[in-house]
Structure formats: structure tokens, C-alpha cells
C-alpha positions as CSV (number, residue, x, y, z in Angstrom):
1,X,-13.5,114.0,65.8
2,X,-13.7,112.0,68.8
3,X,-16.7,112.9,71.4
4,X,-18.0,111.7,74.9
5,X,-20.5,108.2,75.2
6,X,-23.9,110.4,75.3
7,X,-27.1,109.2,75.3
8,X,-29.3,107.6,71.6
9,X,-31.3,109.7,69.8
10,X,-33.6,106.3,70.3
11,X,-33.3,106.9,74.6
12,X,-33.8,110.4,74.1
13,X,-37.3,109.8,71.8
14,X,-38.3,107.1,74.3
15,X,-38.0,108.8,77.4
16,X,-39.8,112.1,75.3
17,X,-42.6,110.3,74.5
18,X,-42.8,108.3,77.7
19,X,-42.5,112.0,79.8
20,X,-45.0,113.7,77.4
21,X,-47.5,110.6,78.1
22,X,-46.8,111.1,82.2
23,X,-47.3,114.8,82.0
24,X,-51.0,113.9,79.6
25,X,-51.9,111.1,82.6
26,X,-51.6,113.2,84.8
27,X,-53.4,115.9,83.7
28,X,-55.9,114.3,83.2
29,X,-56.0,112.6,86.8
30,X,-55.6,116.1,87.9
31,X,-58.6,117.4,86.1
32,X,-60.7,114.3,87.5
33,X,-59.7,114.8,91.1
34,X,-60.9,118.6,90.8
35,X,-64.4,117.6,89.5
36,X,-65.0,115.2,91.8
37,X,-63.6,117.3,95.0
38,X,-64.5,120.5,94.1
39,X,-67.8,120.8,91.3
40,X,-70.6,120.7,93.3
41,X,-72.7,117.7,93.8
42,X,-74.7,115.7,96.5
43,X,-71.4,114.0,97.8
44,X,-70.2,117.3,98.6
45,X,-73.5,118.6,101.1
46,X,-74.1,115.2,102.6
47,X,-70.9,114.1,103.5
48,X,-68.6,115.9,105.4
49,X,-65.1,113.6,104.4
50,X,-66.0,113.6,101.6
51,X,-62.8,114.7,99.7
52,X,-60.7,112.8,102.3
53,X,-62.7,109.4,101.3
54,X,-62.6,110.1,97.5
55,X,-58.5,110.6,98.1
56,X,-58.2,106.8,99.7
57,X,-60.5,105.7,96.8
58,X,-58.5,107.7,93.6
59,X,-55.0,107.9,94.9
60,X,-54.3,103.8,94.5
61,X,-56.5,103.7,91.0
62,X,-53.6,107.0,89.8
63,X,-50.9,105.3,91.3
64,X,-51.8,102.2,89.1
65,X,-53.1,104.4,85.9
66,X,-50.1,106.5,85.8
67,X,-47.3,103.2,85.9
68,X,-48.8,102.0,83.6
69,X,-48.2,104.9,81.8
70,X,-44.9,104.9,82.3
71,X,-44.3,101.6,81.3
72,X,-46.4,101.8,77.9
73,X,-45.0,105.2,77.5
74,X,-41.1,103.7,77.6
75,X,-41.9,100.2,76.0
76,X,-44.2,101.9,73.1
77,X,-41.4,104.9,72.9
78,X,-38.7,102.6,72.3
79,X,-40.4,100.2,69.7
80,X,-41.6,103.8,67.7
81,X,-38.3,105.5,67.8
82,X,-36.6,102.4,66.6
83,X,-39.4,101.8,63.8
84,X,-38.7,105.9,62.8
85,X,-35.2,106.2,63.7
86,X,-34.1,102.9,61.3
87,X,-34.3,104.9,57.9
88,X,-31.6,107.0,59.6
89,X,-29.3,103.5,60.4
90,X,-29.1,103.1,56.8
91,X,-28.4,106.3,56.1
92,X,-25.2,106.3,58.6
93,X,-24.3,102.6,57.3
94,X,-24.0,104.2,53.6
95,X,-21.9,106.7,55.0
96,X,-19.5,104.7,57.0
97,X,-19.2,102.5,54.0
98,X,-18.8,105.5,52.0
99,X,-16.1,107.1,54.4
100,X,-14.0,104.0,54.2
101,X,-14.0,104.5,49.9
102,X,-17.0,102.3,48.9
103,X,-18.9,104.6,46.8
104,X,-21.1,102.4,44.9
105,X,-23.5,101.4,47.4
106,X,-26.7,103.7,47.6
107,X,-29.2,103.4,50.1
108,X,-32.9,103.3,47.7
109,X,-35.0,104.2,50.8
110,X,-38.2,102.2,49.9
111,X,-41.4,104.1,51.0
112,X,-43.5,107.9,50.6
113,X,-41.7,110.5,50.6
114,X,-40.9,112.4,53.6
115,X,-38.0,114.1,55.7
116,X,-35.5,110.9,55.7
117,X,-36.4,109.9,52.3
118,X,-35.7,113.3,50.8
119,X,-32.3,113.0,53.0
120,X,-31.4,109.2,51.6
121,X,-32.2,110.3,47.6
122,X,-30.1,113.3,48.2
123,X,-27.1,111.0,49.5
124,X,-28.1,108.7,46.8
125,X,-27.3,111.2,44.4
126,X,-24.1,112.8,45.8
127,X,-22.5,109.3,45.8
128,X,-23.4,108.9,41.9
129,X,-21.6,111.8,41.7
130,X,-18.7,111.3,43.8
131,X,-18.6,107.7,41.8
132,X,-18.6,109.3,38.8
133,X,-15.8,112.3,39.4
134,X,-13.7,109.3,41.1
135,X,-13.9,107.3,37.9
136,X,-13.1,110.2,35.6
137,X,-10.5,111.0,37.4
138,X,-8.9,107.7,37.5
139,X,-9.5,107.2,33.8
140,X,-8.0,111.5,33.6
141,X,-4.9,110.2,35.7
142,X,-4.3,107.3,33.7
143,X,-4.4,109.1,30.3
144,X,-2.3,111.5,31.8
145,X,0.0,109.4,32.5
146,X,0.0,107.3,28.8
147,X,0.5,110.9,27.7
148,X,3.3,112.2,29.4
149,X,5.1,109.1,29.2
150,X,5.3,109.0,25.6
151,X,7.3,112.3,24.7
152,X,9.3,111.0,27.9
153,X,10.2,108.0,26.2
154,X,11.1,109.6,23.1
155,X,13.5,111.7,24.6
156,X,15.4,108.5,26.4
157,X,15.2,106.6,22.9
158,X,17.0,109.8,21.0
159,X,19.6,110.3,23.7
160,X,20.0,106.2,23.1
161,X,20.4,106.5,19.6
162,X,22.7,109.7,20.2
163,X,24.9,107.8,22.6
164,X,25.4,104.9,20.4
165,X,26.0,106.3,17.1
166,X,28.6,109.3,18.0
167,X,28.7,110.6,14.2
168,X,24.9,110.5,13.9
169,X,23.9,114.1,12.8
170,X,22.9,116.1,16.1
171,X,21.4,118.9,14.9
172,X,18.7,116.4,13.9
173,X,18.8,114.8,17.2
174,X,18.6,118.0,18.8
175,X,15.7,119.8,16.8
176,X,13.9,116.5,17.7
177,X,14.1,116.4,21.0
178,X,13.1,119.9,21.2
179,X,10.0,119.9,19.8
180,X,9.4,116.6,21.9
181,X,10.2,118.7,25.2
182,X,7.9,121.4,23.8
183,X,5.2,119.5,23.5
184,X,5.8,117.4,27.2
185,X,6.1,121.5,28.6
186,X,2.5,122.1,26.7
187,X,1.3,118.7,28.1
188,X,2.6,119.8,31.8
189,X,1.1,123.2,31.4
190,X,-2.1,122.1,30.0
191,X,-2.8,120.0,33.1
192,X,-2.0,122.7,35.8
193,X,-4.5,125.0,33.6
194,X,-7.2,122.1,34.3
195,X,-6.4,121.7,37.8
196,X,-6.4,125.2,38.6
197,X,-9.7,125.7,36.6
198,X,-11.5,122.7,38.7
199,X,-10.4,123.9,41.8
200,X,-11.7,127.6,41.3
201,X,-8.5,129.1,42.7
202,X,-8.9,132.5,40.7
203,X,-10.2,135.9,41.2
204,X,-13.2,136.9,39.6
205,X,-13.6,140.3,37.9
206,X,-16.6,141.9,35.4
207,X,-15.8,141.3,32.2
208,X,-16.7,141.9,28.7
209,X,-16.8,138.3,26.8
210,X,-17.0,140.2,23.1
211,X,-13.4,141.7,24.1
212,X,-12.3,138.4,25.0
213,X,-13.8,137.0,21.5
214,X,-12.2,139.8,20.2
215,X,-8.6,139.2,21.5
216,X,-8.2,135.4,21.3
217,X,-9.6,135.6,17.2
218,X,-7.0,138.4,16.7
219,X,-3.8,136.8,18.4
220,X,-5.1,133.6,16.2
221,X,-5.5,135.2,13.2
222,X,-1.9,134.7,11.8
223,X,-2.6,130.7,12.7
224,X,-5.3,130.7,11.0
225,X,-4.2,132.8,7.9
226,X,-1.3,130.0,7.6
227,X,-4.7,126.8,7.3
228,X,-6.1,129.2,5.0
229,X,-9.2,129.7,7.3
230,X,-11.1,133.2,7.6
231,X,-12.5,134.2,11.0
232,X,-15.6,136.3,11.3
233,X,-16.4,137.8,14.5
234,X,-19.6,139.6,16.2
235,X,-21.8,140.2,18.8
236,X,-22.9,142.5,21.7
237,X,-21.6,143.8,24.9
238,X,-22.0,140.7,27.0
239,X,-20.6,141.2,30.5
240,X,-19.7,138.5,33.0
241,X,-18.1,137.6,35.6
242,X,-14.8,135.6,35.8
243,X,-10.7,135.5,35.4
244,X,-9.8,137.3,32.3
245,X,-7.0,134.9,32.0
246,X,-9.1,131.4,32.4
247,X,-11.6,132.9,29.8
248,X,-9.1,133.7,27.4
249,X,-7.6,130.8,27.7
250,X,-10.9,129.1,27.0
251,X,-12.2,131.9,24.6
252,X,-8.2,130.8,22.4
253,X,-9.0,126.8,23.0
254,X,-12.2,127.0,21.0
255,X,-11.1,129.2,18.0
256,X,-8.0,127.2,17.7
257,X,-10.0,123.8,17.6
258,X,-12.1,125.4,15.0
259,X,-9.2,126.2,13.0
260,X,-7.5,122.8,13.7
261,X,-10.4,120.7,12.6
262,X,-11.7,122.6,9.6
263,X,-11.2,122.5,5.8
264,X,-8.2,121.9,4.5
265,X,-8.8,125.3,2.5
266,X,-11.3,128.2,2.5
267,X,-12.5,127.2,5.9
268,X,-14.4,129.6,8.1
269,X,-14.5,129.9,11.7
270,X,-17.2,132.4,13.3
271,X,-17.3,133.5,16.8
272,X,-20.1,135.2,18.3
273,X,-21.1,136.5,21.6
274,X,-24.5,137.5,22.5
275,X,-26.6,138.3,25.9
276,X,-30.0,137.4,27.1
277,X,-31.9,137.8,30.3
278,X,-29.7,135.9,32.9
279,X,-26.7,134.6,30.6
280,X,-24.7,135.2,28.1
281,X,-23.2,132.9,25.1
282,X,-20.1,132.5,23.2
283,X,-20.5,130.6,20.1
284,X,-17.5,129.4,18.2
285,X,-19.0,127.6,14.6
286,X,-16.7,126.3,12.3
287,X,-16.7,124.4,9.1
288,X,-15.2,120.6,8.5
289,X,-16.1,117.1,8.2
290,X,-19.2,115.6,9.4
291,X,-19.5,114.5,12.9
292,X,-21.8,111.9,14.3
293,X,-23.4,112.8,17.8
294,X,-22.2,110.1,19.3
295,X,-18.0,111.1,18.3
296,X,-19.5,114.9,19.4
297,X,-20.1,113.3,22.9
298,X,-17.0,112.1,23.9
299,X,-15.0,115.1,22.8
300,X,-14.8,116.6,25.8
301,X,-13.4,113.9,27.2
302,X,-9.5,114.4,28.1
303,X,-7.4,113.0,25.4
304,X,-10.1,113.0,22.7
305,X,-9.0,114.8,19.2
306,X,-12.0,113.8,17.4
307,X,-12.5,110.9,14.9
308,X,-9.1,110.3,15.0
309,X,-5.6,112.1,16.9
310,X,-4.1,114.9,14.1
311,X,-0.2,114.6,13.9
312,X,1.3,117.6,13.3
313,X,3.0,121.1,14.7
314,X,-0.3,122.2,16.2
315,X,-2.4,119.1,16.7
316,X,-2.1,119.7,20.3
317,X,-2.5,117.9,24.1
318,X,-5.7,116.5,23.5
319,X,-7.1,118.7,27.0
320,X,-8.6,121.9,25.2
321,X,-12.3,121.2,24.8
322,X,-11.4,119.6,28.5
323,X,-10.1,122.6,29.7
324,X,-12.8,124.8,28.0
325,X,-15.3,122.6,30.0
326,X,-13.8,122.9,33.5
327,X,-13.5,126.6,32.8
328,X,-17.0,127.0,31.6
329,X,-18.1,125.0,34.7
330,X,-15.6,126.6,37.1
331,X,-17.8,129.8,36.2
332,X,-20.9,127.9,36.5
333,X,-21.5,128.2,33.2
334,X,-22.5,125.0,30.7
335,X,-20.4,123.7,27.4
336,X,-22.7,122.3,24.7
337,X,-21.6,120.5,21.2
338,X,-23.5,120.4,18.8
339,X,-22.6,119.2,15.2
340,X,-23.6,120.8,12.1
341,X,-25.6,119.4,9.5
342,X,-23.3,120.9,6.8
343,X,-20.2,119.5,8.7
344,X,-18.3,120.7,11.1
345,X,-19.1,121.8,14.6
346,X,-21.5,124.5,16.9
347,X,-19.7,125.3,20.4
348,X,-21.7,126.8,22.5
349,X,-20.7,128.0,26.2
350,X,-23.2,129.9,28.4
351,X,-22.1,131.8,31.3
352,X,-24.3,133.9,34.2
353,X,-24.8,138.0,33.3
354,X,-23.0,140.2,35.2
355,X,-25.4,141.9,37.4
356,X,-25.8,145.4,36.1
357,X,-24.8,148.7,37.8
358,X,-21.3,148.3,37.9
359,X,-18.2,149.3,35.8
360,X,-15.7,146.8,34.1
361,X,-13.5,146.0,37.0
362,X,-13.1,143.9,40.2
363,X,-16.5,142.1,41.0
364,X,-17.4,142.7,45.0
């Protein structure tokens, strides 16, 4: 936004301080020309000019005392602002630099701490995260990208083959190139889920996370019927506050990842919801191979199917313990993963109560 030239911050200190030091000065000149022309004292009864005399003798010594006032009051305000004032040019080169898309420099204020300290570490530690969201989404848009390209270029190489060998069998052709659209459409639609979720852009309404346990385990319970895998399900009354549709949609991620990545038979998944004093927690446990914590880490990362990417009809996008992280954080709520000693995996996502007093319905 542009503005008018105005005066520094550095010109307004130094003419403060130089003004408060004239106004001191003369104070105090004032309060030494009263008690010496009006306290009584032998000057006073034995000389009848006095006052007149003591004015010709004090008015060139204030004259001099309160220049030099002014000048020490402008020369030392202008060498104090700029010694106090240059923690906050640092501060404003960082941010230029930062403006222009240079978001690794930090500023490390050196020094106690104090008002433009506290100011630099918090800047300090906005950048690390700006750095950090601008890498993972870089390293998100390039994935993306690998991603979507590959069903893409399996569709051009089928319509290749079609076109070049016209007696080729194309009901074969055309089954595969469906379920390679159906999986670029899951892709596409997994994505808009994500961005929507990390943008926030839903309605939030009081809602009863066992019902949404409930529903995702029952709508997946022919799925997981089919991997042989039981699902157990319980908990309290755990109210919250969200989209119904984003924590569904996070709620059906995590039981079918547990179903997914189980057993190859007589595989469990259990899903539990329970509430304490400011939170409440979905758990989603499920049985499977052993995982080490540092494979655990990175599986939230987009693109990540654990130890290694399952082929098959429901191996998915790679995005769902993405997505169930930007949802959990969208409510600002926390995902943890933690892998179970016996094999398989412990999800964990903890979301803020509901405050109580109010019915199931649209949040105020």
C-alpha cells in the first residue's frame, strides 16, 4: 500500500527525548529562579533590585544551560534511538527478504530477552514454518503430479495399442482403461478433499464422533468381510465439533487402511471412541506386519502406502492418512501413529469436546 514520506520513528524518538529533556531543564531553571527571587533571604531585605539583578545574572547562565540541552538532548536522542531502534532494521530486512520469497533467512536476535527479541524469535519461527509448508507443498505438487500422470499415460498407451492393432480384443482394452480412469477420478477427488480440508472451507456442526465410528465401520463392513477381517466397535458419547462429511470421510480413511494393511486372514480392526476433559479420541487399532517407527513416521506423508505401494482393486491414492491428517488438523485436532508391538498399527486422532449445553445440531 503506498503512503506519504512521514517522519522516522528514529526523528520522532530523538526529538521526544530531546523535548522531554527541554521541558526537565527547564523546570528545574524554573524552580531555581523561584527560590532565589521569592524564598526569603538577606538579598531579599537589603537590596531593593534585587530580583531585577539576579534576572541579568541567571537569564544568560539558562540561556546557555538550556542549548545545551537541546543539543545533547537531539545528539544523545539520535545515537539512543538508533542503538534501540536497530533490532527493529533487522527485523524489516528479514521481512523484505521474506516478501520477495527468501524464506530461509531468520534473524537470531543475539541478546536478553525483551520486547524486539520476543518479536524476532516469533518471526523466526513463522518463517520455519512458512519454509517448511512451502517445501511440503512443492514436494505434495510434485507427487501429485508423478501420480496423475501415470494413469494419464496409461490411457494414451492403450488407445495406442487400440489404434494400431484394429482386431485387438476391445472389451479388454476398454475394462482397462476404465479402471485406469477410475482410479485418475479417485486421484482427482482425493486431492480436492485435501485442499478443501486445509483450507477449512466447511461448516461446522455438534457432532457425535461414536455415530460417525459407527457409520464408516458399517458401510465398510462388506469390504472388510471380503479380506476376511472382523471389525469391533465401541465407545462413549463423544461430541465434537466439525463437518459431518470431512469426519466421515476421515472416520472411513482410517478403518479402510486398517483393513488394507492387515492379515491376510482372520485380521481384526477395532475402532473406539472415547471422551475426556477437553477432548475426545478416535482410535482405529488394527492387526498386520510389524512396523518400525521410523516407516510409521513418514506415513502420513502424501503418497506413502507403507513399506511398500499395494497393487490391487483397493490399494488406493496413497492420500488417506494425508487426508485424515489435514482433517484432524483442520479441526484442530492432532493425528498420532503409533505401531504395535504385536504388529500392526495404533491411530489415534484427538479432537476438542464440544462444549456442553447444547443439542446435536448447528454449532453457534
Amino acid at each position: 500500500m503506498d503512503r506519504e514520506p512521514g517522519w522516522s520513528v528514529r526523528l520522532k524518538l530523538t526529538l521526544s527525548y530531546a523535548g522531554f529533556l527541554m521541558v526537565a531543564g527547564v523546570l528545574l531553571l524554573a524552580t531555581g529562579w523561584v527560590f532565589l527571587s521569592r524564598v526569603p533571604h538577606p538579598g531579599l531585605l537589603l537590596m531593593p533590585d534585587y530580583e531585577l539583578a539576579v534576572l541579568r545574572a541567571f537569564a544568560p547562565t539558562a540561556a546557555v544551560v538550556l542549548a545545551f540541552l537541546l543539543v545533547f538532548g537531539l545528539l544523545g536522542g539520535w545515537i539512543l534511538a538508533g542503538h534501540m531502534l536497530a533490532p527493529l532494521s533487522r527485523i524489516t530486512d528479514a521481512t523484505r527478504m521474506a516478501a520477495h520469497g527468501s524464506l530461509s533467512h531468520r534473524i537470531r536476535l543475539p541478546g536478553r530477552q525483551d520486547e524486539f527479541r520476543e518479536l524476532a524469535d516469533a518471526f523466526d519461527a513463522m518463517l520455519a514454518r512458512l519454509e517448511a509448508h512451502d517445501a511440503e507443498q512443492q514436494r505434495f505438487a510434485a507427487n501429485a503430479s508423478h501420480e496423475l500422470r501415470t494413469p494419464l499415460a496409461i490411457m494414451q498407451a492403450l488407445l495406442d495399442v487400440a489404434s494400431k492393432d484394429p482386431h485387438r480384443d476391445g472389451g479388454e482394452i476398454d475394462e482397462r482403461l476404465r479402471a485406469v480412469n477410475t482410479r485418475a477420478i479417485e486421484l482427482t477427488e482425493a486431492l480436492l478433499l485435501l485442499s478443501r480440508a486445509d483450507r477449512r472451507a466447511f461448516n461446522r456442526e455438534r457432532i457425535d464422533l461414536s455415530l460417525i465410528a459407527e457409520e464408516a465401520a458399517e458401510t465398510l463392513l462388506p469390504f472388510a468381510e471380503k479380506h476376511g477381517v472382523t471389525i469391533e466397535t465401541a465407545g462413549d458419547i463423544t461430541p465434537t465439533n466439525g463437518s459431518h462429511a470431512l469426519l466421515l470421510q476421515m472416520t472411513t480413511n482410517l478403518v479402510h487402511n486398517a483393513i488394507v494393511h492387515n492379515l491376510p486372514e482372520h485380521g481384526t480392526v477395532q475402532v473406539g471412541t472415547a471422551i475426556g476433559a477437553e477432548s475426545v479420541v478416535l482410535t482405529v487399532e488394527n492387526t498386520g506386519e510389524k512396523l518400525a517407527p521410523h516407516i510409521v513416521s513418514t506415513l502420513t506423508e502424501p503418497f506413502q502406502r507403507g513399506t511398500e505401494r499395494i497393487h490391487g482393486d483397493h490399494a488406493g491414492v496413497g492420500l488417506g492418512l494425508a487426508i485424515v491428517k489435514s482433517i484432524a488438523h483442520a479441526h484442530d485436532g492432532a493425528l498420532t501413529l503409533t505401531p504395535r508391538v504385536a504388529g500392526g498399527l495404533l491411530v489415534t486422532v484427538r479432537l476438542p469436546a464440544a462444549p456442553p449445553g447444547y443439542a446435536m445440531g448447528k454449532s453457534k
